[in-house]
N, C-alpha and C positions, 0 to 999 in steps of 0.2 A: 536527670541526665542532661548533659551540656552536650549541645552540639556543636562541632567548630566548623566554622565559614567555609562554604565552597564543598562540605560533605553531601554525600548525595545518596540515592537509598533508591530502589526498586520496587514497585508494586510485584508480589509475585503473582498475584491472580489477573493481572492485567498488564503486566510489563512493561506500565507507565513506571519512568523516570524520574526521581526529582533532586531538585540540591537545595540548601539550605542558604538562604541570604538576607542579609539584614535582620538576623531572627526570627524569620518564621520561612517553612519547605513552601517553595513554588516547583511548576510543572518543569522539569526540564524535555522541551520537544527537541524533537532533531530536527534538522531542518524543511520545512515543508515542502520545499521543492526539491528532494534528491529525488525519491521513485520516481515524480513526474516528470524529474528532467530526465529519467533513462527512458522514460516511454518516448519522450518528445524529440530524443535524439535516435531512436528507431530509424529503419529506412523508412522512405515516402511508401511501400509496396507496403513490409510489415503496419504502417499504421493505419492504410487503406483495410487491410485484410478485419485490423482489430473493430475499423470503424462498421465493416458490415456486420460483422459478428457482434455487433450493438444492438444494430435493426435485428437480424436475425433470432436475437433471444430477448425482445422487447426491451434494449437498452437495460438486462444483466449479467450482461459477459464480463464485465468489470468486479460485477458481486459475486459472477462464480469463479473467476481467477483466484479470488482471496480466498473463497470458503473452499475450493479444491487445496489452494495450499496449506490451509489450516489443517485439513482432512489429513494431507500426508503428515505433516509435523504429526497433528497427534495420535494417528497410526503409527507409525516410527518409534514416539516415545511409548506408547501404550504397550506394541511388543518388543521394548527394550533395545532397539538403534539406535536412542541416543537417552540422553539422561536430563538432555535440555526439553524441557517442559515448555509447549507453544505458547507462544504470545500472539498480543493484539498486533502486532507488528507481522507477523508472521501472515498477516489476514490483512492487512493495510497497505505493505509496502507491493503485490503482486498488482491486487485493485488498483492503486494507485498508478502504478507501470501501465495498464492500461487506461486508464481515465488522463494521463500524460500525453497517450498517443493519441487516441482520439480526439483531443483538443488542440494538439498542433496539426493533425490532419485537417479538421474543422477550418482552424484559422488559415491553412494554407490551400486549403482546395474547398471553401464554400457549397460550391454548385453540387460537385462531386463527393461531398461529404452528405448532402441533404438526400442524394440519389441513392447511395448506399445504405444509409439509414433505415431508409422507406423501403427497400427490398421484399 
């Protein structure tokens, strides 16, 4: 089977992307700074909030944002609200949102990022 330039195909068990170029499938990522730029354009209050809730669950409030919203997706699909079946993305782009915030809180408030951390 021939594939033609620029086609592109889906992982279904992992909902990695890819396209076909110059004869052989590479990854197609999406850009790696959209979740973390929604985290990082958050207010200065919401990224404070996200950064204590770092310290407060030993730095994985970032891993349980994803796995909470993996959880609904595939709750949702399992009793049949949707038909789209979760991805890694679904589990990436929440974590991500917060790992955005935290790290322009960090880079913007130092002192007060390390204070809240340590709570």
């Amino acid at each position: 089977m021939a594939y033609q330039e620029g086609a592109t195909a889906t992982n279904k068990e992992t909902g990695q992307r890819y396209i076909f170029r110059g004869g052989k499938w590479e990854e197609l990522t999406p850009p790696p700074t959209s979740a973390r730029m929604m985290g990082a354009n958050l207010s200065p209050t919401t990224q404070g909030a996200m950064t204590f809730g770092q310290g407060a669950t030993f730095n994985m409030l970032d891993e349980l944002a994803g796995a909470a919203a993996l959880g609904q997706m595939g709750q949702s699909y399992a009793m049949g609200g949707t038909n789209v079946a979760p991805t890694r993305a679904d589990y990436t782009a929440p974590r991500d949102i917060v790992r955005g915030g935290t790290e322009r809180f960090a880079d913007t408030n130092p002192n007060l990022a390390l204070g809240l951390e340590r709570n």
